[in-house]
C-alpha positions as CSV (number, residue, x, y, z in Angstrom):
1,X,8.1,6.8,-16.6
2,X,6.9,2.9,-16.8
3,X,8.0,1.0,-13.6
4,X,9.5,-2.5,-14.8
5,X,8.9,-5.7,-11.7
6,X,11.0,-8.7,-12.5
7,X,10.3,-11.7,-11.0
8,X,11.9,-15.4,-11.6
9,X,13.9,-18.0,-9.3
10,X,16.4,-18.5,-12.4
11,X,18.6,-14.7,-11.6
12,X,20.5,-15.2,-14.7
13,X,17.2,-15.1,-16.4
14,X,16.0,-11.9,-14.7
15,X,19.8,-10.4,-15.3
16,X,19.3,-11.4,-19.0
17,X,15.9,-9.6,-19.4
18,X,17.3,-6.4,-17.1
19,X,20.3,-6.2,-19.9
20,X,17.1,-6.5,-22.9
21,X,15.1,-3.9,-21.5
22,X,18.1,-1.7,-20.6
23,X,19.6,-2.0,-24.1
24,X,15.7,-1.1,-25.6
25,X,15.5,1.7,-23.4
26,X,18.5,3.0,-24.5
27,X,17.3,2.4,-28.2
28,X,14.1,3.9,-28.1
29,X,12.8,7.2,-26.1
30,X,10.2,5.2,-23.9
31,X,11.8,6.1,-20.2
32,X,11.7,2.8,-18.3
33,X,12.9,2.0,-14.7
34,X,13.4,-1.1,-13.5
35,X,11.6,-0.7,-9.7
36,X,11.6,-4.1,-7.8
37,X,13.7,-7.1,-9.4
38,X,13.3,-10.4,-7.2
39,X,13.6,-14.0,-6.6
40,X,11.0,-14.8,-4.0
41,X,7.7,-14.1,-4.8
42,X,7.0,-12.7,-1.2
43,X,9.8,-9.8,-1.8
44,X,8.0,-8.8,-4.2
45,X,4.6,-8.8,-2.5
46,X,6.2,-6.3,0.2
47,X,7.8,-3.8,-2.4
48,X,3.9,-3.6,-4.1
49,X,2.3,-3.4,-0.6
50,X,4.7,-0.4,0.6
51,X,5.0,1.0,-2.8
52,X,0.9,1.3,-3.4
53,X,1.6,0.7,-6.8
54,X,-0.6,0.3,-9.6
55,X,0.2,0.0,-12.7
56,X,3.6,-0.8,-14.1
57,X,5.0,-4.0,-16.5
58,X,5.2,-7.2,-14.9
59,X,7.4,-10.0,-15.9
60,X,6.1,-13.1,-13.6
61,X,7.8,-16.9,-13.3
62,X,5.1,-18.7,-14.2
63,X,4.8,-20.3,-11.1
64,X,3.4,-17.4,-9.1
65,X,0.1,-19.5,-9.3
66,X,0.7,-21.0,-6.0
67,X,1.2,-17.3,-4.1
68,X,-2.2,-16.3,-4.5
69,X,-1.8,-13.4,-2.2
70,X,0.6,-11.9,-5.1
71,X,-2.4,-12.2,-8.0
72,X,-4.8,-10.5,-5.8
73,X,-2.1,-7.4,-5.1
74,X,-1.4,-7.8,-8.9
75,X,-4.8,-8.5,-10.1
76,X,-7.3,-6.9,-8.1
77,X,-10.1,-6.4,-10.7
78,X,-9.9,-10.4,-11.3
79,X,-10.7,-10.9,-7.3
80,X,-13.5,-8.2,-7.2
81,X,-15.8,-10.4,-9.7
C-alpha cells in the first residue's frame, strides 16, 4: 500500500485532491491510503517523526520552504551532501 501526506493551508484544496486520489484509487487497482492530511506544516512534522516513515507520496504547499526542519525529515539524502 502507498501512504498519501497532504499538506496545504487552503483545506478545500487538500479536500479537493483527497476526493481526486479517492476517485483514482477507486478507478485503478493501485491501493492507496491517505495517512496524514494537514494544515500546519508542524502537524505534519510530528505524524513523520512518530510514524518513522519513509517513503510514501507527498503533496507539499509550496511554502514549506520556510520549515526547514520538515525538508530535512522529508529529504534526508539532500541534507547528508
Amino acid at each position: 500500500m502507498t501512504e498519501i501526506y497532504l499538506r496545504d493551508n487552503e483545506p478545500s484544496w487538500s479536500e479537493l485532491l483527497e476526493q481526486a486520489l479517492s476517485d483514482y484509487m477507486v478507478s485503478s487497482d493501485w491501493a492507496l491510503a491517505i495517512v496524514c492530511k494537514s494544515v500546519l506544516p508542524d502537524d505534519l512534522l510530528t505524524h513523520l517523526s512518530q510514524s518513522k516513515t519513509l517513503g510514501g507520496i507527498y503533496f507539499l504547499d509550496i511554502e514549506l520552504k520556510s520549515y526547514p526542519a520538515l525538508y530535512r525529515q522529508l529529504l534526508p539524502f539532500y541534507y547528508k551532501r
